[in-house]
N, C-alpha and C positions, 0 to 999 in steps of 0.2 A: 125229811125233817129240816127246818130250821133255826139256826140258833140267833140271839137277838144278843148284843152284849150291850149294855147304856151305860156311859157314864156321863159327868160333868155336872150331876146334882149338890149340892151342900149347900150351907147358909150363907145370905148374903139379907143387910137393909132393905126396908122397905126403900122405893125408888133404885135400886140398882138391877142388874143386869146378869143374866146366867148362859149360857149354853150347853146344852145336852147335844148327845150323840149317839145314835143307835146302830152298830155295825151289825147286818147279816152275812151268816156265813152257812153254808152246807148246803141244799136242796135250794138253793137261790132264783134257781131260775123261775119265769112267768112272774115275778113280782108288778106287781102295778099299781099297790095300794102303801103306803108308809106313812105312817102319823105315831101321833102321840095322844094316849086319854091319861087322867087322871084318875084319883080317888084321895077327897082329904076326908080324916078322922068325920065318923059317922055318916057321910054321905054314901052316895053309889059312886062307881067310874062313870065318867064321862069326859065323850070329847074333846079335845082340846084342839086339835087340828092333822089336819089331813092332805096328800098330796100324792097326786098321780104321777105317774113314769111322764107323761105329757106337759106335766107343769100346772095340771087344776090342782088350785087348793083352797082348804076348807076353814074354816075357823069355828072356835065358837064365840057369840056375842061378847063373853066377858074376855076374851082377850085380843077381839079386833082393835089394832092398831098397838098392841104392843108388841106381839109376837108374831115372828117369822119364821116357817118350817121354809126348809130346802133338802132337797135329794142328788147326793151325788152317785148318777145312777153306776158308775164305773168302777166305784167302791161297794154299792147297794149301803148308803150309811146316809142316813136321813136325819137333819138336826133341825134343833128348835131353838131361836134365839129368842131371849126371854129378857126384853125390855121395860123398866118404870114398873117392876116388880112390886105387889101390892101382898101382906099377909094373908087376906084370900085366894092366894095363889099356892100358898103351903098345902102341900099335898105327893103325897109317892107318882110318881109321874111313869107313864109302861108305854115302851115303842109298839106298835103294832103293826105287821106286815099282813098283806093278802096278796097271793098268788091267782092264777089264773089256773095253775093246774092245782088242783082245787086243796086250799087251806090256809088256815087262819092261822095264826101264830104271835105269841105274846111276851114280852122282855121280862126278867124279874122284879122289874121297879126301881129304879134311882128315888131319893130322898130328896123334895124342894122345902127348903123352912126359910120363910122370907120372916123374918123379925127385928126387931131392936137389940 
């Protein structure tokens, strides 16, 4: 089993800047997949970005060129810097790990409210 723990979500202006952070801990090993999806009020989760033990990573369209995930793989703790934040970005934001030896595994959600 894995445990995911996230924080560094709360409210911050539109145009400002946040960083999350996702520490795994317990059954850690084979990891090779670390990102982050979202979910804001009425929509589905989706995507937000992605990154291997290798250094491929992923995005999605609406946040290329704000946002930067990185993984520090010695800690297993993958973060998302979160640049020129826009209120369509308000949404509970969930780390997501994949293993090799095989499973998925999901954070409880941090809180993003980009507003006035």
């Amino acid at each position: 089993q894995v445990q995911l723990v996230e924080s560094g979500g709360g409210l911050v202006q539109p145009g400002g800047s946040l960083s999350l952070s996702c520490a795994a801990s317990g059954s850690i090993f084979s990891i090779y997949v670390m990102g982050w999806y979202r979910q804001a009020p009425g929509k589905q989760r989706e995507l937000v970005a992605t990154i291997t033990t290798d250094g491929i990573t992923k995005y999605a369209d609406s946040v290329k060129g704000r946002f930067t995930i990185s993984m520090e793989n010695a800690k297993n703790t993958v973060f998302l810097q979160m640049n020129r934040l826009k209120p369509e970005d308000t949404a509970v934001y969930y780390c997501y790990v994949k293993r090799l030896v095989p499973g998925d595994f999901w954070g409880q959600g941090t809180q993003v409210t980009v507003s006035s």
